[in-house]
Structure formats: C-alpha cells, structure tokens
mmCIF file of the N, C-alpha and C atoms, coordinates in Angstrom:
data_MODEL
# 
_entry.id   MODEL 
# 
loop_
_atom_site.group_PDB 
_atom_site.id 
_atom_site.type_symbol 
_atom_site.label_atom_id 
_atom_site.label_alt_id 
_atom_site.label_comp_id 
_atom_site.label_asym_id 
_atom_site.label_entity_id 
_atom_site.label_seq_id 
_atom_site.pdbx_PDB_ins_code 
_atom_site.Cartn_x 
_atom_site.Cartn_y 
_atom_site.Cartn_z 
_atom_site.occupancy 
_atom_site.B_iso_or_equiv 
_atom_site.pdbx_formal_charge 
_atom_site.auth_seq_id 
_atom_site.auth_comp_id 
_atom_site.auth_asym_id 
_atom_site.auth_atom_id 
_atom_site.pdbx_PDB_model_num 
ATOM 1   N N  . UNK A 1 1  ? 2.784   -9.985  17.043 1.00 0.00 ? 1  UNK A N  1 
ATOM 2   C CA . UNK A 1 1  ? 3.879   -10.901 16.945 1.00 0.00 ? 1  UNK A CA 1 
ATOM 3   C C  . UNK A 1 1  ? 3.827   -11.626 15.606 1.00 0.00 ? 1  UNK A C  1 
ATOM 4   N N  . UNK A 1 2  ? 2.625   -12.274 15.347 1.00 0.00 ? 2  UNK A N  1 
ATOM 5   C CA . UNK A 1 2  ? 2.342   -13.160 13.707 1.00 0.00 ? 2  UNK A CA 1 
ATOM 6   C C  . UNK A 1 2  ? 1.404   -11.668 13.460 1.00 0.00 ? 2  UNK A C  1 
ATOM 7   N N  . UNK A 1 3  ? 1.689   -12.235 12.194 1.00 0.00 ? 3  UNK A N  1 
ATOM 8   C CA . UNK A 1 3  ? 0.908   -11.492 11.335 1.00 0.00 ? 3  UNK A CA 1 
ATOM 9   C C  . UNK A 1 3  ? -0.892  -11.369 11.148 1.00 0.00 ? 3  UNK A C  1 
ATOM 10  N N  . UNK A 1 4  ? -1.325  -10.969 11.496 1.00 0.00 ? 4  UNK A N  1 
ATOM 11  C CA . UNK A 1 4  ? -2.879  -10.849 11.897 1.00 0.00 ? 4  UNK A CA 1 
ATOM 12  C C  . UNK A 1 4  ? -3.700  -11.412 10.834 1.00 0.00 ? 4  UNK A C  1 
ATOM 13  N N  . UNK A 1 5  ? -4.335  -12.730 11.289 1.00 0.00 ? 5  UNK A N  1 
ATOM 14  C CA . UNK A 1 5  ? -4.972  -13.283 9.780  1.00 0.00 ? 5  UNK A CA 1 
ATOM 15  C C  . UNK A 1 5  ? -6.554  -12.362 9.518  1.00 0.00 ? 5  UNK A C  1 
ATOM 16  N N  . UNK A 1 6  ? -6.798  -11.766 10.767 1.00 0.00 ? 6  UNK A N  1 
ATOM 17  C CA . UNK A 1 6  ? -8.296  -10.683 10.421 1.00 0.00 ? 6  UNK A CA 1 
ATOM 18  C C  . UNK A 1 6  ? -8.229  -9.682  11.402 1.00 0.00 ? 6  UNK A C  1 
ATOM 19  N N  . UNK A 1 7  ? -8.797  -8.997  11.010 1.00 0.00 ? 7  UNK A N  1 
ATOM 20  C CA . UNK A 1 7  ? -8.816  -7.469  11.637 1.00 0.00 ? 7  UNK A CA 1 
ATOM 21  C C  . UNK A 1 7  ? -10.007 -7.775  13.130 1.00 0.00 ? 7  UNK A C  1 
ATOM 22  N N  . UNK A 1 8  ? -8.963  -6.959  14.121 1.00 0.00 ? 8  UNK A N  1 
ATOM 23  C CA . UNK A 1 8  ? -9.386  -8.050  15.712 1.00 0.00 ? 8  UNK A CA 1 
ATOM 24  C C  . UNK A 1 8  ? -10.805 -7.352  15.889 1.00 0.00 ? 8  UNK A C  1 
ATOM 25  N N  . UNK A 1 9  ? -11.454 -5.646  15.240 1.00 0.00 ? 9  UNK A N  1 
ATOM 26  C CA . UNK A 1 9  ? -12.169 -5.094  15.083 1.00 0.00 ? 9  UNK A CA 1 
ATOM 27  C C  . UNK A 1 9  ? -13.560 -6.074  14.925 1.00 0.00 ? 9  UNK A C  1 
ATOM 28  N N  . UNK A 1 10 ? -13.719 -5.969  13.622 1.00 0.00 ? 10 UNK A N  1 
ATOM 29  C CA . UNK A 1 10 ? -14.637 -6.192  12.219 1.00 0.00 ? 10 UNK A CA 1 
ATOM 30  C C  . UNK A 1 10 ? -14.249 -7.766  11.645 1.00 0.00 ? 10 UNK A C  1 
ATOM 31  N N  . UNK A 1 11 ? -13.078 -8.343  12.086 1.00 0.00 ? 11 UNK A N  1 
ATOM 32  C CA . UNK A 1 11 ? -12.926 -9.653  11.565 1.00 0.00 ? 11 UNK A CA 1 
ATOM 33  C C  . UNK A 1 11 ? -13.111 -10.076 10.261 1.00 0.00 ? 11 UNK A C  1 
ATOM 34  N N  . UNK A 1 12 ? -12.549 -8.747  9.388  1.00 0.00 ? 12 UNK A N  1 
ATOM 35  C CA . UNK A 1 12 ? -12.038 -9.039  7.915  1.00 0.00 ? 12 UNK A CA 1 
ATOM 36  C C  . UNK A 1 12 ? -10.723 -9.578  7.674  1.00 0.00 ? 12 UNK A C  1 
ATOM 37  N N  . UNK A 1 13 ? -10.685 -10.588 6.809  1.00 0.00 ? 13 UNK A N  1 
ATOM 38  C CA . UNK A 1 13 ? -9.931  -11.338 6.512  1.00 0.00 ? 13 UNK A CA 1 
ATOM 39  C C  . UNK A 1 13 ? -8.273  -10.285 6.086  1.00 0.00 ? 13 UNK A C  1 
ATOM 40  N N  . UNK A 1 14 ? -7.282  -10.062 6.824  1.00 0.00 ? 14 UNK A N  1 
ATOM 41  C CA . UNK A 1 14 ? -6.088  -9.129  6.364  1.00 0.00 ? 14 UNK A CA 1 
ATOM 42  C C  . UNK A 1 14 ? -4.919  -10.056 5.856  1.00 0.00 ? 14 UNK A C  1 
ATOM 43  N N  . UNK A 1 15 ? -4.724  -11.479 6.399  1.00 0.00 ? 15 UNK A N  1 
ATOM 44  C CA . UNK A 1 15 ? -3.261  -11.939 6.627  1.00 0.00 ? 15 UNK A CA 1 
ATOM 45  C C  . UNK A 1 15 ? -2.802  -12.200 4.680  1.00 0.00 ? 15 UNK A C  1 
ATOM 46  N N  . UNK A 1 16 ? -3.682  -11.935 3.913  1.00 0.00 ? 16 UNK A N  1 
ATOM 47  C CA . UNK A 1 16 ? -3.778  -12.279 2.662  1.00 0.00 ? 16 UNK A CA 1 
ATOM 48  C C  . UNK A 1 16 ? -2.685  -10.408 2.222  1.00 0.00 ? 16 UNK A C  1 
ATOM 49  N N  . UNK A 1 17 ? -2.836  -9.463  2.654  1.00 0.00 ? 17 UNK A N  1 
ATOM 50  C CA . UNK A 1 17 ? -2.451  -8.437  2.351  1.00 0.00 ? 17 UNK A CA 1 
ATOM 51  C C  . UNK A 1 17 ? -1.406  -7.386  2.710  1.00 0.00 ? 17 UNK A C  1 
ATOM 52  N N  . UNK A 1 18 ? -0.537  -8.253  4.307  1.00 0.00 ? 18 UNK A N  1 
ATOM 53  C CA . UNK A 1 18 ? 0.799   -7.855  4.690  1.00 0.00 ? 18 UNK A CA 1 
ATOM 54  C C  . UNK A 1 18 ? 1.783   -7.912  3.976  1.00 0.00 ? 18 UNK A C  1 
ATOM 55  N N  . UNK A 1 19 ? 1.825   -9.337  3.447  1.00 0.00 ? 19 UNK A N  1 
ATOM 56  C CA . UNK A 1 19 ? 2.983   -9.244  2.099  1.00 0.00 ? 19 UNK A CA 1 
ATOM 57  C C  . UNK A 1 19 ? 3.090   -8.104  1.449  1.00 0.00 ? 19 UNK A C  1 
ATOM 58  N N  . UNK A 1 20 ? 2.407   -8.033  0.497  1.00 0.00 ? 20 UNK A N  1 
ATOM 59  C CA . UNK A 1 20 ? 2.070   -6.511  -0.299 1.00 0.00 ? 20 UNK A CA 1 
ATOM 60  C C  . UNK A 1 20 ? 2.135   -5.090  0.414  1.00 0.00 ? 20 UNK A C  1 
ATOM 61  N N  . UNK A 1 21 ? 1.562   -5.318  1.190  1.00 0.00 ? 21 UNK A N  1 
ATOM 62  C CA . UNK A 1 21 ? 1.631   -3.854  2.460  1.00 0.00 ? 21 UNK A CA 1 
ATOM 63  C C  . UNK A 1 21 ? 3.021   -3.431  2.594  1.00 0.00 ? 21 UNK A C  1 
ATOM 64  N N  . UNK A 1 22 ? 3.552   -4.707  3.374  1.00 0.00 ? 22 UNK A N  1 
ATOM 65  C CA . UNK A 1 22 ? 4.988   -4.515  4.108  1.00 0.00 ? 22 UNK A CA 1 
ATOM 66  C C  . UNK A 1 22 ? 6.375   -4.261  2.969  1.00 0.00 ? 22 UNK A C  1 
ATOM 67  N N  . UNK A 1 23 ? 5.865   -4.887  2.045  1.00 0.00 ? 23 UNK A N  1 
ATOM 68  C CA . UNK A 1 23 ? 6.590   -4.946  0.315  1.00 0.00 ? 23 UNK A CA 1 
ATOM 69  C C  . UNK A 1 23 ? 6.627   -3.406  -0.164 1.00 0.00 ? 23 UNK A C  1 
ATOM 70  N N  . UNK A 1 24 ? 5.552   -2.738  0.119  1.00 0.00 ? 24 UNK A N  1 
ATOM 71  C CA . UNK A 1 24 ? 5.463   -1.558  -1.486 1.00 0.00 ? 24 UNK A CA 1 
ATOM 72  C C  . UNK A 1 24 ? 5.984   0.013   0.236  1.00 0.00 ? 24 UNK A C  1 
ATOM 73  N N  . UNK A 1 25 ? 5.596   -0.721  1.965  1.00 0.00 ? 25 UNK A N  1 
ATOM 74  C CA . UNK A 1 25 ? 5.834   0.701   2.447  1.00 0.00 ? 25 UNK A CA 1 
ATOM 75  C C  . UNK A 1 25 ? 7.087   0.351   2.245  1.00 0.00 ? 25 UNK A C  1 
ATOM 76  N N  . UNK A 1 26 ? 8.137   -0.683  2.483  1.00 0.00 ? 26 UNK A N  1 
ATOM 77  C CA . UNK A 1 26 ? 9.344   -1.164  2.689  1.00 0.00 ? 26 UNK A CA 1 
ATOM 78  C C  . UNK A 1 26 ? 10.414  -0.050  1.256  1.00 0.00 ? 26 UNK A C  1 
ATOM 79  N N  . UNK A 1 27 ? 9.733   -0.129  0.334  1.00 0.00 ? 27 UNK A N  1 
ATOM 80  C CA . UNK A 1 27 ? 10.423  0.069   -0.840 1.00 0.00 ? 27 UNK A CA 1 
ATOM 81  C C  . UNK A 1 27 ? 10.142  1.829   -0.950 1.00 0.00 ? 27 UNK A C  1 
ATOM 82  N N  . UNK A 1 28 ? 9.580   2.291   0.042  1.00 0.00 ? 28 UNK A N  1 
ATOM 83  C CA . UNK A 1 28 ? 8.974   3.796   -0.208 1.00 0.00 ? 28 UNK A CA 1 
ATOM 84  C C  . UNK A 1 28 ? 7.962   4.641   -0.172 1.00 0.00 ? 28 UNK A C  1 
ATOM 85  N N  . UNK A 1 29 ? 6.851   3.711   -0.422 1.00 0.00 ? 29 UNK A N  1 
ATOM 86  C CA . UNK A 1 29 ? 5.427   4.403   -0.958 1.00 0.00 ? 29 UNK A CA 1 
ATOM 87  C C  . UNK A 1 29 ? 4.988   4.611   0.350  1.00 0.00 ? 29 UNK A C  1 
ATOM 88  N N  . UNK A 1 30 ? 4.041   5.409   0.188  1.00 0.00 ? 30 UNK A N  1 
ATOM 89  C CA . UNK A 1 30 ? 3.210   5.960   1.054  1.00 0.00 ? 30 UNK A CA 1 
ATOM 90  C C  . UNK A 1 30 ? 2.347   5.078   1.781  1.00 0.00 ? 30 UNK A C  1 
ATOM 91  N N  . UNK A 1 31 ? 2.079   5.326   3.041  1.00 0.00 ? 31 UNK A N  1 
ATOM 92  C CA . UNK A 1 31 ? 1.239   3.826   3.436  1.00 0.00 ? 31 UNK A CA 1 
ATOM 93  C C  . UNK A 1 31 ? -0.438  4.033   3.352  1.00 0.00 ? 31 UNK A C  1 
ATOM 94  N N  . UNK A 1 32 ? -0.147  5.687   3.159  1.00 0.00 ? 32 UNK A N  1 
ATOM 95  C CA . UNK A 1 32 ? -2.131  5.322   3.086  1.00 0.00 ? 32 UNK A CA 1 
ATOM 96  C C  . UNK A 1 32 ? -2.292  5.542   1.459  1.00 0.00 ? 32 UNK A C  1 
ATOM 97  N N  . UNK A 1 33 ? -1.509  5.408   0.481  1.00 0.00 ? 33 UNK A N  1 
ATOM 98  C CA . UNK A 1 33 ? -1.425  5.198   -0.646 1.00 0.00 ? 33 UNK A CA 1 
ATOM 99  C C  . UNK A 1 33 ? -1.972  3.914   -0.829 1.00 0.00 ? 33 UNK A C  1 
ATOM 100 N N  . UNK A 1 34 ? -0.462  3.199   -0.228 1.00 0.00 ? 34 UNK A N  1 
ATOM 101 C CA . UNK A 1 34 ? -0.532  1.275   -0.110 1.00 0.00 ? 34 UNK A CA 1 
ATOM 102 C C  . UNK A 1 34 ? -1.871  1.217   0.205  1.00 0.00 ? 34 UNK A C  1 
ATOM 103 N N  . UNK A 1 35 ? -2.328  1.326   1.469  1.00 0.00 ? 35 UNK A N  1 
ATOM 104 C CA . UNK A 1 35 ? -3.612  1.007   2.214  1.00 0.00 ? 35 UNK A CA 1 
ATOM 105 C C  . UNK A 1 35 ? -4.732  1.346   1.089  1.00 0.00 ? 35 UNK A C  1 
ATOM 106 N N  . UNK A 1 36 ? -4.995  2.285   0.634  1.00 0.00 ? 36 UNK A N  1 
ATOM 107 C CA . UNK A 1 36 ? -6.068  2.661   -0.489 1.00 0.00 ? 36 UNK A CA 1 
ATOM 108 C C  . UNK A 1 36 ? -6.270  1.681   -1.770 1.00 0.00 ? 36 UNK A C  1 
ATOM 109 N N  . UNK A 1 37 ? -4.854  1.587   -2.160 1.00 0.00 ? 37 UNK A N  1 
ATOM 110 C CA . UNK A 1 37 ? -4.578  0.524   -3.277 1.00 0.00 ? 37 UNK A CA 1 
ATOM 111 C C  . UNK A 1 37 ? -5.301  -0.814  -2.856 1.00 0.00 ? 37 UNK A C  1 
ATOM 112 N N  . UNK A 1 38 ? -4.948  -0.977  -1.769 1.00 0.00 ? 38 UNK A N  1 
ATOM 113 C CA . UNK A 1 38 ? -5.238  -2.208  -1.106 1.00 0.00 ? 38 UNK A CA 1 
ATOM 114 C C  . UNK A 1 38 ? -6.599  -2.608  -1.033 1.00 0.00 ? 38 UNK A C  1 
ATOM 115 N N  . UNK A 1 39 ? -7.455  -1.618  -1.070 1.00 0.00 ? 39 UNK A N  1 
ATOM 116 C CA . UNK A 1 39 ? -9.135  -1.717  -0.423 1.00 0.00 ? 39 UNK A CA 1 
ATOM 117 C C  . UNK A 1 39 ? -8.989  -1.571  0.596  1.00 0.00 ? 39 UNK A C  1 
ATOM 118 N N  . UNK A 1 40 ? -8.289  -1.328  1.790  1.00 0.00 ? 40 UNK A N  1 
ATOM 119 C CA . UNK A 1 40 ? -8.855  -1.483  3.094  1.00 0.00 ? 40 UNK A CA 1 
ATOM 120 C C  . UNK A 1 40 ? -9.219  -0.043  3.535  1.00 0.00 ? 40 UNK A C  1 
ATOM 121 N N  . UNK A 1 41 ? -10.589 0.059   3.572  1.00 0.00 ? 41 UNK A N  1 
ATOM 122 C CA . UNK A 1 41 ? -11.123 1.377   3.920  1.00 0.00 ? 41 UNK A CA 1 
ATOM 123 C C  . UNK A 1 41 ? -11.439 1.642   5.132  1.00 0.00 ? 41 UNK A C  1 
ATOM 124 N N  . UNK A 1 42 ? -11.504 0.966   5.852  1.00 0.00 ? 42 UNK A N  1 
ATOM 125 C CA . UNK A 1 42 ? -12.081 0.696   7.056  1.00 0.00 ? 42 UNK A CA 1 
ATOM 126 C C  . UNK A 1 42 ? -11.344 1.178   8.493  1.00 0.00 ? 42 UNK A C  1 
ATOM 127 N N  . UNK A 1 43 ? -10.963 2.358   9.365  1.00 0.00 ? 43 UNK A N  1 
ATOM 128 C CA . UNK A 1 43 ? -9.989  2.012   10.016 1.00 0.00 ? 43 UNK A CA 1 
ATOM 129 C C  . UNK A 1 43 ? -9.497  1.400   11.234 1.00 0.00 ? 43 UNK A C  1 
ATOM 130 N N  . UNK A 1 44 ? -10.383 1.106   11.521 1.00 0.00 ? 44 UNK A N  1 
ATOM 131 C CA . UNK A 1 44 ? -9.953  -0.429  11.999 1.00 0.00 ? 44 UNK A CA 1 
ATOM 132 C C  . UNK A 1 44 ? -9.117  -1.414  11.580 1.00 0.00 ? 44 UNK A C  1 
ATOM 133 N N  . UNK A 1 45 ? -9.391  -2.029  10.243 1.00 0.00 ? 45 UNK A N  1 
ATOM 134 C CA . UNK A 1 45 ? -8.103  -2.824  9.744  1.00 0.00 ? 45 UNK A CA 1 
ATOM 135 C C  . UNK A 1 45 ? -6.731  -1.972  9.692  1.00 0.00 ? 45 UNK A C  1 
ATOM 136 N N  . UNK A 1 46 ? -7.121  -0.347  8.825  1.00 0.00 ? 46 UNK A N  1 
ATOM 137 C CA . UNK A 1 46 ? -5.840  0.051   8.796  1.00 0.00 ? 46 UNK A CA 1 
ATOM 138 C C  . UNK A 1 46 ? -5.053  0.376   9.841  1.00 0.00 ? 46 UNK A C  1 
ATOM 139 N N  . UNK A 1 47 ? -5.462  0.387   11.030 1.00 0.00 ? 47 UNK A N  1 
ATOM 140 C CA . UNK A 1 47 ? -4.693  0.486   12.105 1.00 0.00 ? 47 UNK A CA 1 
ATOM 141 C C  . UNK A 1 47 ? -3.991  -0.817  12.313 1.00 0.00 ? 47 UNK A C  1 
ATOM 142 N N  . UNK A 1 48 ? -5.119  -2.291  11.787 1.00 0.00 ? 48 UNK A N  1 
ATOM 143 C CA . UNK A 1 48 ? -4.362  -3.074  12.369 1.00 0.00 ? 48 UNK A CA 1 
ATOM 144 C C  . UNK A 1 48 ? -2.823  -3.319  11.638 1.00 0.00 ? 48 UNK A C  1 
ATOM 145 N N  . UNK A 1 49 ? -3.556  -2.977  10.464 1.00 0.00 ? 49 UNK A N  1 
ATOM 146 C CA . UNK A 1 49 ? -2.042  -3.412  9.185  1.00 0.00 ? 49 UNK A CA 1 
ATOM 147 C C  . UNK A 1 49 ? -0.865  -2.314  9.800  1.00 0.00 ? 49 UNK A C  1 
ATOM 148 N N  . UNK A 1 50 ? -1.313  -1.326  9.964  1.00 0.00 ? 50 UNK A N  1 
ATOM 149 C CA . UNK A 1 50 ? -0.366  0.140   10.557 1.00 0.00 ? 50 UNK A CA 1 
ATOM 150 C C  . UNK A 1 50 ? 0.694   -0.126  11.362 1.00 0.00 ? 50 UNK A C  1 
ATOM 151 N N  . UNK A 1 51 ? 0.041   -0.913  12.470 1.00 0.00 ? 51 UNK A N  1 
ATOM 152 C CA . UNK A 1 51 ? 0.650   -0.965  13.895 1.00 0.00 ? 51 UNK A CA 1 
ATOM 153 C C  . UNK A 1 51 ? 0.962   -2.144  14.272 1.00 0.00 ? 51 UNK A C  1 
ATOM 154 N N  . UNK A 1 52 ? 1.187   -3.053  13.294 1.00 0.00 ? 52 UNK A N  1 
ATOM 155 C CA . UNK A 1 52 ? 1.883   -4.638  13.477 1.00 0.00 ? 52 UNK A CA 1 
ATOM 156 C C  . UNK A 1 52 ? 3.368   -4.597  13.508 1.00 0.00 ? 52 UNK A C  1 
ATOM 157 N N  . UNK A 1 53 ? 3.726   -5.079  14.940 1.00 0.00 ? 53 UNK A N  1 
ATOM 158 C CA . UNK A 1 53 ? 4.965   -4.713  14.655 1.00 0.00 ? 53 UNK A CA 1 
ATOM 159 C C  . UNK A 1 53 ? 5.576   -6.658  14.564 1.00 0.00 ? 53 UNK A C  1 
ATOM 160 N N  . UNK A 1 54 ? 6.338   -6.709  13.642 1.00 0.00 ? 54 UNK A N  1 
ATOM 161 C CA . UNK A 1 54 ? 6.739   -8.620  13.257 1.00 0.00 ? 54 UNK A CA 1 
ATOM 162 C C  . UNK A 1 54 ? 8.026   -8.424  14.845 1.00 0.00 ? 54 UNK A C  1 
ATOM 163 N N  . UNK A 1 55 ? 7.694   -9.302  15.770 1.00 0.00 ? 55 UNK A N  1 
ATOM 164 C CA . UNK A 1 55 ? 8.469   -9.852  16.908 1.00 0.00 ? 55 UNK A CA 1 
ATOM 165 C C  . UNK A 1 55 ? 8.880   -11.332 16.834 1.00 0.00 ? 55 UNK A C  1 
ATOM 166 N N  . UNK A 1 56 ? 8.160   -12.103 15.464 1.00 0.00 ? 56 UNK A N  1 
ATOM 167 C CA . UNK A 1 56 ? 8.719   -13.473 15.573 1.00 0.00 ? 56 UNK A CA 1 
ATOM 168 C C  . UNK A 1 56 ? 10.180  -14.106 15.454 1.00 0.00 ? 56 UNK A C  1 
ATOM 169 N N  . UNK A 1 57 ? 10.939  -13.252 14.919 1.00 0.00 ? 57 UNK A N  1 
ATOM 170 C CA . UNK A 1 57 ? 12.240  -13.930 15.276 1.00 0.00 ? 57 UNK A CA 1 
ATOM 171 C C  . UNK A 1 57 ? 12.635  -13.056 16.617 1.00 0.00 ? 57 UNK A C  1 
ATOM 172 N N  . UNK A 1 58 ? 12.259  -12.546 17.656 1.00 0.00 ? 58 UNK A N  1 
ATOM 173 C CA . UNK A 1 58 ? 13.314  -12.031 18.137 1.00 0.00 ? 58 UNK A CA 1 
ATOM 174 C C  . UNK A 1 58 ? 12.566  -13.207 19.020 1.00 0.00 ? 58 UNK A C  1 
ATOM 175 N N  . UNK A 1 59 ? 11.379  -13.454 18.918 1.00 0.00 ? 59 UNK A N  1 
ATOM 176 C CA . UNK A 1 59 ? 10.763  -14.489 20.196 1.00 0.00 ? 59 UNK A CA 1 
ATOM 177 C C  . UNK A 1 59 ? 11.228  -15.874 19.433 1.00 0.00 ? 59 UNK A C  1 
ATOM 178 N N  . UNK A 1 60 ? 12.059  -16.394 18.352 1.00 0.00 ? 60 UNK A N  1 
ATOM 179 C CA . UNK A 1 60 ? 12.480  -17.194 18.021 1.00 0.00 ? 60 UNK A CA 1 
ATOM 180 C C  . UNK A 1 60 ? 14.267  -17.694 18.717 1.00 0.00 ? 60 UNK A C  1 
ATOM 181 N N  . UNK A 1 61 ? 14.888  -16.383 19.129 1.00 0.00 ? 61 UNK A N  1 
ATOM 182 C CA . UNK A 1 61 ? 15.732  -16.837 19.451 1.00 0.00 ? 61 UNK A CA 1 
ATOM 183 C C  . UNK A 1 61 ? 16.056  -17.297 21.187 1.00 0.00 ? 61 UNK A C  1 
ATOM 184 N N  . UNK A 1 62 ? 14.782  -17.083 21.399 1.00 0.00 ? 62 UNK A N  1 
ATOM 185 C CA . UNK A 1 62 ? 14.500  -18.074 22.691 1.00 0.00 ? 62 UNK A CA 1 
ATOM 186 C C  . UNK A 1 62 ? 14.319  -19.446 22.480 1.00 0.00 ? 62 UNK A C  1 
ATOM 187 N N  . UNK A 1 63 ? 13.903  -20.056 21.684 1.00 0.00 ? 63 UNK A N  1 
ATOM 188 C CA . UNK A 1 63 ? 13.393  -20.803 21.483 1.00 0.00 ? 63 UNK A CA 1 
ATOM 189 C C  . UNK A 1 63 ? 13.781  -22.373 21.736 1.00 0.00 ? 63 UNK A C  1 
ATOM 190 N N  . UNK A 1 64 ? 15.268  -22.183 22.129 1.00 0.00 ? 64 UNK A N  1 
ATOM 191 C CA . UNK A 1 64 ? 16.255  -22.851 22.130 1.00 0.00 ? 64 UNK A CA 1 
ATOM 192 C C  . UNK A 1 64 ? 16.658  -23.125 24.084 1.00 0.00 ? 64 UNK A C  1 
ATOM 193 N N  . UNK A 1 65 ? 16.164  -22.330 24.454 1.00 0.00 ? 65 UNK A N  1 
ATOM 194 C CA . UNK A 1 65 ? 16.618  -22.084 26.152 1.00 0.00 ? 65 UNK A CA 1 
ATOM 195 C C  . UNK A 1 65 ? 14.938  -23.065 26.556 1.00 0.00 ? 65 UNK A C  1 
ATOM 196 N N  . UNK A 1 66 ? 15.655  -24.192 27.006 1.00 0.00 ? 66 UNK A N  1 
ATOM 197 C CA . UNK A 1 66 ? 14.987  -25.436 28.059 1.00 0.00 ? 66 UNK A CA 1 
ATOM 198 C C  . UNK A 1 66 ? 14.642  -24.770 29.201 1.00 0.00 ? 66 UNK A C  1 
ATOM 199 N N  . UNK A 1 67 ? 13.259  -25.475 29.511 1.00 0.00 ? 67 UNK A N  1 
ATOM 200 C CA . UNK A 1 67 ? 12.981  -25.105 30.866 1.00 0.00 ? 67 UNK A CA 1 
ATOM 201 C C  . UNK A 1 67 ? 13.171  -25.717 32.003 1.00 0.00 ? 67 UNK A C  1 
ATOM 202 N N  . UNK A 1 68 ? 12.872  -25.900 33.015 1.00 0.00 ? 68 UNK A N  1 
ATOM 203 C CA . UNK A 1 68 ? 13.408  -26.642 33.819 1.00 0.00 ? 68 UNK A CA 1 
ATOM 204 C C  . UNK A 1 68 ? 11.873  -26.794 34.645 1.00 0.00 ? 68 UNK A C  1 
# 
C-alpha cells in the first residue's frame, strides 16, 4: 500500500530507491536493468521493489466515509 521503507526479508533500507525505480521502469527501461543500476542484488529486496503495488489513493478515497 506505502511504499516499503526496508526490505520485509533482510531489512535493507529500499524506501530511498522507489522514486528512481518507479521513474526510469515508468519511462521504459528494463526493470532488472533499473534494479542492477540500482545495487539491489539481493532478491529479496528485488521482489520487494518488483511487486509493490501503490493502493494509497484508491484507500484515500475512503477516507472521507464516517463511521458510525
């Protein structure tokens, strides 16, 4: 849903490297290109960066409906 500040694995620090990730697959490149560029060798992180899917606005437009 947020963006993963460390890899839930190994607990390396990632939330520093979605920007860039989500930036260079967004525009085209290859993601285990991106990922290599990146340093993250590990795959564990790269799964985590892989398979993040961003749900915060769709869980934002609840956000507004009171509970009772």
């Amino acid at each position: 849903m947020i963006v993963p500040i460390r890899c839930w694995t190994c607990g390396r620090p990632l939330g520093h490297l979605w920007e860039p990730f989500r930036r260079r697959v967004l525009s085209g490149e290859n993601p285990e290109k991106v990922l290599n560029d990146l340093g993250v060798t590990r795959y564990c992180c790269r799964r985590t960066l892989l398979s993040h899917i961003e749900l915060i606005d769709r869980v934002l437009e609840y956000s507004g409906i009171e509970s009772e």
